[in-house]
C-alpha positions as CSV (number, residue, x, y, z in Angstrom):
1,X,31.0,58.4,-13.8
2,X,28.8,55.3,-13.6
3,X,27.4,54.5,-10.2
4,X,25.7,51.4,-11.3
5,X,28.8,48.8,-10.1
6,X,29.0,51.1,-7.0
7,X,25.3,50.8,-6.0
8,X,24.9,47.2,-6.7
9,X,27.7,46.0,-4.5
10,X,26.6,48.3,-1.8
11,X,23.1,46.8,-2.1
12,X,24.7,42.8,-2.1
13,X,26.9,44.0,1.5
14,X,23.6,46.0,3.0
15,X,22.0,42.5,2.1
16,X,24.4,40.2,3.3
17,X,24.8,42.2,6.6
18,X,21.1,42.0,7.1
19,X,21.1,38.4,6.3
20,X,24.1,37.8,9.2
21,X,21.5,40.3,11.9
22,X,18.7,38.6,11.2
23,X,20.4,35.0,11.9
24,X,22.2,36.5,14.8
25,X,19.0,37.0,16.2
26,X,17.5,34.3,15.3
27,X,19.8,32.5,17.2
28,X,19.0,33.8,20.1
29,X,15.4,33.5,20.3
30,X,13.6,31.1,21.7
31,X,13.0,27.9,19.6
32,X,9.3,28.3,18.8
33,X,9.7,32.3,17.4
34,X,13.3,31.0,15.9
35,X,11.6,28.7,13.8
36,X,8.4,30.5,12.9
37,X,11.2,33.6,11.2
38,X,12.9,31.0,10.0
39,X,10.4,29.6,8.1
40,X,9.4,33.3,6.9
41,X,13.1,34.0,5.9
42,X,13.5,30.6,3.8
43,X,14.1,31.3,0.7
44,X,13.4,27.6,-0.8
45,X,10.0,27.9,-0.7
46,X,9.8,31.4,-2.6
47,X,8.4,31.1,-6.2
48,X,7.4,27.3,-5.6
49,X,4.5,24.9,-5.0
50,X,4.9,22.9,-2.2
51,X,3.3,20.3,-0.4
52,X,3.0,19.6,3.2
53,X,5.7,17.3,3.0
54,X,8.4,20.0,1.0
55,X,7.6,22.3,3.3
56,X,8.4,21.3,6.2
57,X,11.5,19.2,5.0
58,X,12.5,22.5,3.1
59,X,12.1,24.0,6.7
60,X,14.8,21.5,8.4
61,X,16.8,21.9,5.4
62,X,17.7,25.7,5.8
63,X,17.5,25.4,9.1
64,X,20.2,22.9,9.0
65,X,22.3,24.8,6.8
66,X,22.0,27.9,8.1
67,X,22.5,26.7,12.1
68,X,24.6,23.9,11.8
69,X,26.3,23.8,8.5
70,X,30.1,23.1,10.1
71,X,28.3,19.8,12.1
72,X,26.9,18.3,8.5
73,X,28.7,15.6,6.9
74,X,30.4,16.8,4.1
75,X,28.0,15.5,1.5
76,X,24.8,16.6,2.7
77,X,26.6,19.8,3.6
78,X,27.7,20.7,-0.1
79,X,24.4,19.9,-1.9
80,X,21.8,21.8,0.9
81,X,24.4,24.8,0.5
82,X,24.5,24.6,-3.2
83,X,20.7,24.3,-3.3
84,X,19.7,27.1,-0.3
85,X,22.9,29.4,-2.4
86,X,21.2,28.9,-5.8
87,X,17.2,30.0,-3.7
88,X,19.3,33.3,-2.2
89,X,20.7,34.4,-5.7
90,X,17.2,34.6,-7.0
91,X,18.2,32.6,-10.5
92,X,17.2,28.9,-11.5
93,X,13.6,29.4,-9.3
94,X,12.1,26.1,-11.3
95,X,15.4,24.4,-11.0
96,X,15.3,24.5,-7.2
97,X,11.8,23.2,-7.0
98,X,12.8,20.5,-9.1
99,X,15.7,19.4,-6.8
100,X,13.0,19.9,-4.0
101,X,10.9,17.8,-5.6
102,X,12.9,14.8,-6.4
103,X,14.6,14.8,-3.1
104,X,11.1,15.0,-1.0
105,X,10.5,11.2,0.1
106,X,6.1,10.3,-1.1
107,X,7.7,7.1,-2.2
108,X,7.2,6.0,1.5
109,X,3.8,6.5,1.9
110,X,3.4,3.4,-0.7
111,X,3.5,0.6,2.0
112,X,0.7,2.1,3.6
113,X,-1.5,3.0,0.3
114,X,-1.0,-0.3,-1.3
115,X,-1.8,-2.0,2.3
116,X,-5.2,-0.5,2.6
117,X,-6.0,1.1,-0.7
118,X,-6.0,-1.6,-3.6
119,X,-6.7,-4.9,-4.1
120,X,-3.3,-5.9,-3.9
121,X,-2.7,-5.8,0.1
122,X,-1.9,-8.6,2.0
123,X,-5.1,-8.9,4.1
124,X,-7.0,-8.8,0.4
125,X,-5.1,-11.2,-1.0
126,X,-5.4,-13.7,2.2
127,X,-8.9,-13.0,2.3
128,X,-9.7,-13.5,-1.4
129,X,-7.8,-16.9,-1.0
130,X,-9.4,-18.4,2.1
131,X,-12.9,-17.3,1.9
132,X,-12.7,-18.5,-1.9
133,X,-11.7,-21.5,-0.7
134,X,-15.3,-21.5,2.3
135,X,-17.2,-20.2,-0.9
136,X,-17.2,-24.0,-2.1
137,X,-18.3,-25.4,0.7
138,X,-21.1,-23.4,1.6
139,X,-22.0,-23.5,-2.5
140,X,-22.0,-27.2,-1.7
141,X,-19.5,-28.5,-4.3
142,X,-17.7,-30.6,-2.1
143,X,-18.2,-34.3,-3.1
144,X,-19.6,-34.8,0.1
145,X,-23.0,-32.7,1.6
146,X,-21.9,-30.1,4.2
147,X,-24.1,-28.9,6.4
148,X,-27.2,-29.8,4.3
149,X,-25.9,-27.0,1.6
150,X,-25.9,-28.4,-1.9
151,X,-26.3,-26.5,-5.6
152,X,-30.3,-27.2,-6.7
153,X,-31.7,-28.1,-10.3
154,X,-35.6,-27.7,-10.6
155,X,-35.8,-28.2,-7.0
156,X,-33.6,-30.9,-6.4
157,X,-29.6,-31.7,-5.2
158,X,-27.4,-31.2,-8.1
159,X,-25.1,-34.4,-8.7
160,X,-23.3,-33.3,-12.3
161,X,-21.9,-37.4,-13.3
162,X,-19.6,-38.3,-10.8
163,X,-19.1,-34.9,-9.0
164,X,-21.0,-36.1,-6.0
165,X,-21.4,-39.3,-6.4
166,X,-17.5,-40.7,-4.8
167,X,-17.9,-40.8,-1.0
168,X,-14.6,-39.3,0.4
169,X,-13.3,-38.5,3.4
170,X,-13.1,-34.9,5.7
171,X,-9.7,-33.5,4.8
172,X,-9.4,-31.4,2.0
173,X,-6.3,-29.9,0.5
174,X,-6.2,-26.7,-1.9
175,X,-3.7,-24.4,-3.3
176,X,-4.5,-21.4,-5.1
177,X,-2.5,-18.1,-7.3
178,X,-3.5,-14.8,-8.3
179,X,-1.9,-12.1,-10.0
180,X,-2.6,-8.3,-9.4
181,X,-1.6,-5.0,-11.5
182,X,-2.7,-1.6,-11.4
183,X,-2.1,2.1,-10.7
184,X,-2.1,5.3,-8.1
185,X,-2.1,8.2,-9.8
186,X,0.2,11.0,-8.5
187,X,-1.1,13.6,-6.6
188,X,-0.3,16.9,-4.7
189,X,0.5,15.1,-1.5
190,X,1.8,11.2,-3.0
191,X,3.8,10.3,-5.8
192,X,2.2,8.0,-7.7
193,X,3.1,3.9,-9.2
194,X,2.6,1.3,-11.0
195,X,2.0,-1.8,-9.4
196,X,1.9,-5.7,-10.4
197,X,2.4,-8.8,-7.9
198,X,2.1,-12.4,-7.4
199,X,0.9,-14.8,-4.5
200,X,0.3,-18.3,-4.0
201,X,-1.8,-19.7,-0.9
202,X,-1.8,-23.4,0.2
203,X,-3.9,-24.9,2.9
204,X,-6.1,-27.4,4.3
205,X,-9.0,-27.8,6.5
206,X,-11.0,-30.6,8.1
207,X,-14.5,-31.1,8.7
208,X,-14.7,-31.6,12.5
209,X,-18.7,-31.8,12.5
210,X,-21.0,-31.3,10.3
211,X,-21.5,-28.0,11.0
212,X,-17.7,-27.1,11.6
213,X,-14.5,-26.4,9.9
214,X,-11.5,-25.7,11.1
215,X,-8.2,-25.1,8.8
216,X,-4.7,-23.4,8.2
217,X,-3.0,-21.7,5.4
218,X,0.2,-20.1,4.3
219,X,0.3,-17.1,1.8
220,X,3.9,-15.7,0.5
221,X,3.1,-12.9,-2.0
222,X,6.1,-10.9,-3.8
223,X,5.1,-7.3,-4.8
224,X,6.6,-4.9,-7.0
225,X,5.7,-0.8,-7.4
226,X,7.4,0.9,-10.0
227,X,7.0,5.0,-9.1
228,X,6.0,7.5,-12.0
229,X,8.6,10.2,-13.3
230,X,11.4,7.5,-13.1
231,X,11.2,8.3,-9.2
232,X,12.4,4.9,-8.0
233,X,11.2,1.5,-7.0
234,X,10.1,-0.4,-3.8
235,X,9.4,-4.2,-3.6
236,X,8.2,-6.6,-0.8
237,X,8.1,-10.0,0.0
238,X,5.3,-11.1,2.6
239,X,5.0,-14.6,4.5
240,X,1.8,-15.1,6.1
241,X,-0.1,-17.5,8.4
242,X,-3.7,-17.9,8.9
243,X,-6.0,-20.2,11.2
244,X,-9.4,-20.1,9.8
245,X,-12.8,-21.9,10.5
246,X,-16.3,-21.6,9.3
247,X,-19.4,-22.5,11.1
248,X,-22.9,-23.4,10.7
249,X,-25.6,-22.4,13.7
250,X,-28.7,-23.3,11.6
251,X,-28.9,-25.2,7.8
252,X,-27.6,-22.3,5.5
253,X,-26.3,-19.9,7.2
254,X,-22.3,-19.7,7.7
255,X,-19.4,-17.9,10.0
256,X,-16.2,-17.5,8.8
257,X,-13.7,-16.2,11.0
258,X,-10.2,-15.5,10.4
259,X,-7.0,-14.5,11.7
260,X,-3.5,-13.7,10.2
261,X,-0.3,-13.2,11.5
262,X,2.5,-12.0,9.0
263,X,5.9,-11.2,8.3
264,X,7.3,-8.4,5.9
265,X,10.3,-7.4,3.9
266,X,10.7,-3.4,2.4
267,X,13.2,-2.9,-0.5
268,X,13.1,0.8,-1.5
269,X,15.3,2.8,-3.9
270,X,14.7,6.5,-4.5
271,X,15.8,8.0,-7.2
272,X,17.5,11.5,-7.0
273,X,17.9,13.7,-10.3
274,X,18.4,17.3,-10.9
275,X,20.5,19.9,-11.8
276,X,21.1,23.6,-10.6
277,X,23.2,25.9,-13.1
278,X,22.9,29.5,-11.4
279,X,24.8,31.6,-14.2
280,X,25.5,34.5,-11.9
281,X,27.4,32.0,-9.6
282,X,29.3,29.3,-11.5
283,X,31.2,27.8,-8.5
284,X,27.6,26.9,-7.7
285,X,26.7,24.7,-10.5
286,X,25.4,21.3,-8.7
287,X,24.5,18.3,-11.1
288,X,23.1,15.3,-8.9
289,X,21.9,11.7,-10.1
290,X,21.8,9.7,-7.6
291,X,20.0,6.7,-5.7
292,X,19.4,6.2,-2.1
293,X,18.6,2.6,-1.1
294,X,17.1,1.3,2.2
295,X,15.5,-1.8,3.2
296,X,13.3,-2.8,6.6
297,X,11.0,-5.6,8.2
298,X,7.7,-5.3,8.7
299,X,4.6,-7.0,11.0
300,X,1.2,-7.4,10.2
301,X,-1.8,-8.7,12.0
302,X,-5.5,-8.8,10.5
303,X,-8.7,-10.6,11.6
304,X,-11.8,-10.7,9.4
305,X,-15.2,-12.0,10.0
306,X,-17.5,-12.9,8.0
307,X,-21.1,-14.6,7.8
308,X,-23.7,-14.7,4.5
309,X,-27.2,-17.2,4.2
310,X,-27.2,-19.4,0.9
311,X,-30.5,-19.2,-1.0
312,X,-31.2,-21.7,-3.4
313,X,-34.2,-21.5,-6.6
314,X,-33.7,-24.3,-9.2
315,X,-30.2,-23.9,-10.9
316,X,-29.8,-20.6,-9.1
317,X,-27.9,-19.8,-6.0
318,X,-28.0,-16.6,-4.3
319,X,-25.8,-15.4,-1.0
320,X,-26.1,-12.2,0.3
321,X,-23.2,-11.7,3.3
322,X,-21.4,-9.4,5.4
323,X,-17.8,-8.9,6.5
324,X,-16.0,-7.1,9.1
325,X,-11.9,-6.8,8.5
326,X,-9.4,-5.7,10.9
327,X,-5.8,-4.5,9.4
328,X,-2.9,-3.4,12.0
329,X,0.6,-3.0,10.0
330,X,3.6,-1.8,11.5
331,X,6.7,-1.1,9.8
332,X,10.6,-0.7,11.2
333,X,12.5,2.4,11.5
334,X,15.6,2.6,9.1
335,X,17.4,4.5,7.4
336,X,18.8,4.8,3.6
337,X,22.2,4.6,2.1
338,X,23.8,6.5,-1.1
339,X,21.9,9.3,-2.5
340,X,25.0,11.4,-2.8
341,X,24.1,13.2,0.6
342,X,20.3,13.0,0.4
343,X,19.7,10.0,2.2
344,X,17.4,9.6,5.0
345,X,16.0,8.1,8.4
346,X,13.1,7.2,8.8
347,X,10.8,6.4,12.1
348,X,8.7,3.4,12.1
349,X,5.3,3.4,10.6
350,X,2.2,2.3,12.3
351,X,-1.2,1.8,9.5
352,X,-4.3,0.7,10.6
353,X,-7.5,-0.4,8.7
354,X,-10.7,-1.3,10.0
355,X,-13.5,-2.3,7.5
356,X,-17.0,-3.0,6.8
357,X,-18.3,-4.7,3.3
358,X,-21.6,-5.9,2.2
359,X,-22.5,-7.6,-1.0
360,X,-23.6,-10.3,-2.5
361,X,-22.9,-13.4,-5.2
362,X,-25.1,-14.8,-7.1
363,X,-24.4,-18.6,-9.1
364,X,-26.2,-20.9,-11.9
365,X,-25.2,-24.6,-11.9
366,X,-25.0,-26.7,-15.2
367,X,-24.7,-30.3,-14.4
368,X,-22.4,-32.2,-17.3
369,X,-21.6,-35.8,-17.6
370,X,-18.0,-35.6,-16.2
371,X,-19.2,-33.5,-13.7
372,X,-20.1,-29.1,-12.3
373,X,-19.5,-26.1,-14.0
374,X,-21.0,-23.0,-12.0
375,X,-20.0,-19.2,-13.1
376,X,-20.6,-17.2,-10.5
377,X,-20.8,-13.3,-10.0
378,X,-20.3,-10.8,-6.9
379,X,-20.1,-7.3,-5.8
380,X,-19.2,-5.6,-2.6
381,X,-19.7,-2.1,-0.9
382,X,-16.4,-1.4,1.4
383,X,-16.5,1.4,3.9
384,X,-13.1,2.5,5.7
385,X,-13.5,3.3,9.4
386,X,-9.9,4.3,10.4
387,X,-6.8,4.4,8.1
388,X,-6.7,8.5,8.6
389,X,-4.4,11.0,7.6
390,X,-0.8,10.3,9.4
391,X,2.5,11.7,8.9
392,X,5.5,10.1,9.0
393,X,8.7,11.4,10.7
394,X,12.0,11.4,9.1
395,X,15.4,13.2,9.0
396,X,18.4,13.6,7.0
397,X,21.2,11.1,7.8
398,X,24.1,14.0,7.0
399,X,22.7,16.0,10.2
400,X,24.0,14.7,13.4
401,X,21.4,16.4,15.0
402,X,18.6,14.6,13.7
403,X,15.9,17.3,13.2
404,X,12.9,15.9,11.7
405,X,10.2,16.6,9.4
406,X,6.5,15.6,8.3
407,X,6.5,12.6,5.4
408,X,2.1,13.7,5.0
409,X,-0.6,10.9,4.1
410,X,-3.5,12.4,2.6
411,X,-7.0,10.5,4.3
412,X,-8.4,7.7,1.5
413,X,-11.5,6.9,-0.1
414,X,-14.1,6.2,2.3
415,X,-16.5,3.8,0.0
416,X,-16.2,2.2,-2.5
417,X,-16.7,-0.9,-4.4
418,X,-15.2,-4.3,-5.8
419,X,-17.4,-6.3,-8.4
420,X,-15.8,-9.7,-9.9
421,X,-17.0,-13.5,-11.2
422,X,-15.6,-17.1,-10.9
423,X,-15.8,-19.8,-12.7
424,X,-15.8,-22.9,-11.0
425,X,-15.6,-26.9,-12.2
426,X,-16.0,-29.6,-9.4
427,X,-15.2,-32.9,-11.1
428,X,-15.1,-36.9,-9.9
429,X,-12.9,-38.1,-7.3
430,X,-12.8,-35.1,-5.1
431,X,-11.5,-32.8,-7.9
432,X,-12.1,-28.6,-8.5
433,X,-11.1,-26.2,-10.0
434,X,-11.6,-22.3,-10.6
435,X,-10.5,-19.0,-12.2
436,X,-11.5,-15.7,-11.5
437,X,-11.3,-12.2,-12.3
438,X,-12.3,-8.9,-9.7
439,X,-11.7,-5.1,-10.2
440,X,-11.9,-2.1,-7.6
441,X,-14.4,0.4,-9.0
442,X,-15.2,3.8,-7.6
443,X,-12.1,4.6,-5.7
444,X,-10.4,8.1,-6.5
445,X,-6.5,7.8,-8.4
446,X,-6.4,3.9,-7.3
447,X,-6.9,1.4,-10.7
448,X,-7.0,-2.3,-9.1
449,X,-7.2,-5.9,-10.9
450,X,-7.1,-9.3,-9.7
451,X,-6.9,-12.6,-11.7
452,X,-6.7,-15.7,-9.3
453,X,-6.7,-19.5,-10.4
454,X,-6.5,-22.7,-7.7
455,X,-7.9,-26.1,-7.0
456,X,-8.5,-28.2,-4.4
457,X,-8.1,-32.2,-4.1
458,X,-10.7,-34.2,-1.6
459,X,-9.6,-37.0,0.6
């Protein structure tokens, strides 16, 4: 007679009733030793490579099941059963670290990334703007002399034609664009994207002394990240204000100053796509595409100051400066809808950046009939004091009971650098113009390019 049948169904009831013991008491310890067995009993992690953030949402999720499965909502109920079911029969082990993966939430840790880590963050793209717009007038191609700076040929003020030759009056008006695109890579800890946006800054200023300028700008940028593996989308739209002025203690050497205030908006959509076919349990067969949608406001504040001393040798002019940038962004709890019972809550996000660069930019001056033309080339050292590794809480809206897990932000790059050029025309009546092109260099997974064109109209 064949025991085989026999002895496997007595093994599946001698495991089931150790399964029900060991949750019983489970149960009943305290909540500390009830989590640290749970986490050694979960069978989601077995067979897989997690990071911090699976982990610990893989730990809410069989807790949840397992503790409060009759208080789920229907949805979220049915796929975490079908998904811990399919980890307890043993089968389909890459199939459940797929669904793990796809339902683990790294597309939020973009806001903060692309806030701090490219070129593309709103305090960068204000910046580049702004102190663009100060890097005429301490180059001294206004059509009036500020503050005794002026371009020098063999020695002498450059006036190219009519450049500086119209006398007009302390109010200037300028509006400038640039366009970004570039890449994180994917990583253990992040899921990676591709990213690509548009701003466009306008703003004037007037000279109250001759050593003083104070002005105001507004900056709406609209930014788009497309995540890798066809994991989803997120896009923002950012208004931002800015009261700026720069100052002149002695002849050549400047102080900018700063300070923006701004308002965000967060459109995310996470993608959800995977499949679970366990053949020794058909009734447990789970196929899921799905997208969970959720959108939030944001705040951000920054101040960056900034101060350089213009050198001048014939047609050459040399600035060495410094710069000191503060970032604080904080962004709204919410929570997602859809996702065909993987949607989530999130808490709010605090991201801090506090910055130190030092370079230098270095220009030649060709004086034409009709007026300027000066190409100009840069480069910066950044250093990041603050921005560390965070987490971010969040739970799963089917749970009533809100239990949370870890959303992990690895720690950035510390240094790295930005190297660039312009290209800048200053023409009769009060006229310029300029195009220019930057690129990050030297910071790990992050690819970052910048193309920004403006002008600016005397009065």
């Amino acid at each position: 007679m064949n025991q085989e049948p026999q002895r496997s169904q007595f093994l599946g009831k001698a495991v089931t009733l150790t399964c029900v013991s060991l949750c019983g008491v489970v149960a009943l310890l305290t909540p500390d030793w009830r989590q640290k067995l749970l986490a050694a009993y979960n069978p989601l992690p077995i067979g897989q490579s997690l990071n911090q953030t699976q982990k610990s949402m893989s730990d809410t999720l069989f807790d949840a099941c397992f503790n409060r499965n009759e208080q789920l909502e229907e949805n979220f109920r049915d796929r975490c059963s079908k998904l811990v079911g399919t980890a307890f029969e043993g089968e389909g082990s890459s199939e459940v670290g797929q669904a793990l993966f796809q339902v683990s939430p790294e597309q939020l840790t973009a806001y903060g990334i692309q806030a701090t880590r490219t070129m593309s963050s709103n305090i960068s793209v204000v910046n580049t703007s702004i102190l663009g717009r100060l890097e005429t007038l301490h180059a001294g191609l206004d059509t009036i002399r500020f503050a005794g700076i002026q371009l020098y040929q063999d020695g002498q003020p450059l006036r190219g034609g009519n450049a500086g030759s119209d006398a007009f009056g302390k109010l200037g008006v300028w509006l400038n664009t640039s366009y970004h695109v570039g890449e994180v890579d994917s990583t253990r800890e992040i899921k990676g994207f591709d990213f690509d946006n548009w701003s466009f800054t306008a703003g004037a200023d007037y000279q109250v002394f001759e050593s003083l300028v104070l002005g105001a700008a507004f900056t709406y940028i609209n930014s788009d990240n497309d995540f890798k593996n066809n994991a989803g989308k997120a896009e923002n739209d950012s208004y931002i204000g800015t009261l700026y002025g720069s100052f002149y203690p002695v002849e050549n050497l400047y102080i900018d100053l700063l300070a923006t205030y701004g308002h965000l908006n967060f459109d995310t959509t996470r993608k959800i796509s995977y499949a679970l076919t366990t053949s020794s349990n058909p009734d447990n067969l789970d196929f899921v595409n799905a997208k969970a949608r959720g959108d939030t406001n944001g705040q951000q504040w920054g101040v960056t100051l900034s101060s350089g001393y213009d050198l001048h040798w014939r047609s050459v002019s040399f600035t060495p400066y410094a710069r000191f940038s503060y970032l604080k962004l904080n962004v709204d709890d919410y929570k997602e809808n859809g996702g065909a019972g993987w949607a989530l809550r999130f808490d709010d996000q605090d991201i801090e950046s506090m910055k130190s660069i030092v370079g230098g930019q270095a220009s030649y001056a060709f004086s034409f009939p009709w007026g300027v033309l000066a190409p100009q080339l840069r480069g910066e050292w950044h250093h990041e004091f603050r921005d560390p590794s965070r987490s971010i809480k969040a739970s799963f809206v089917g749970d009533p009971a809100a239990q949370q897990f870890s959303i992990y932000v690895p720690n950035p790059d510390r240094d790295y650098a930005l190297v660039g050029g312009n290209l800048t025309a200053t023409l009769a009546h009060g006229i310029s113009a300029f195009v220019g092109y930057e690129a990050l260099v030297g910071y790990d997974r992050v690819a970052s390019h910048r193309v920004t064109f403006g002008g600016r109209v005397q009065f």
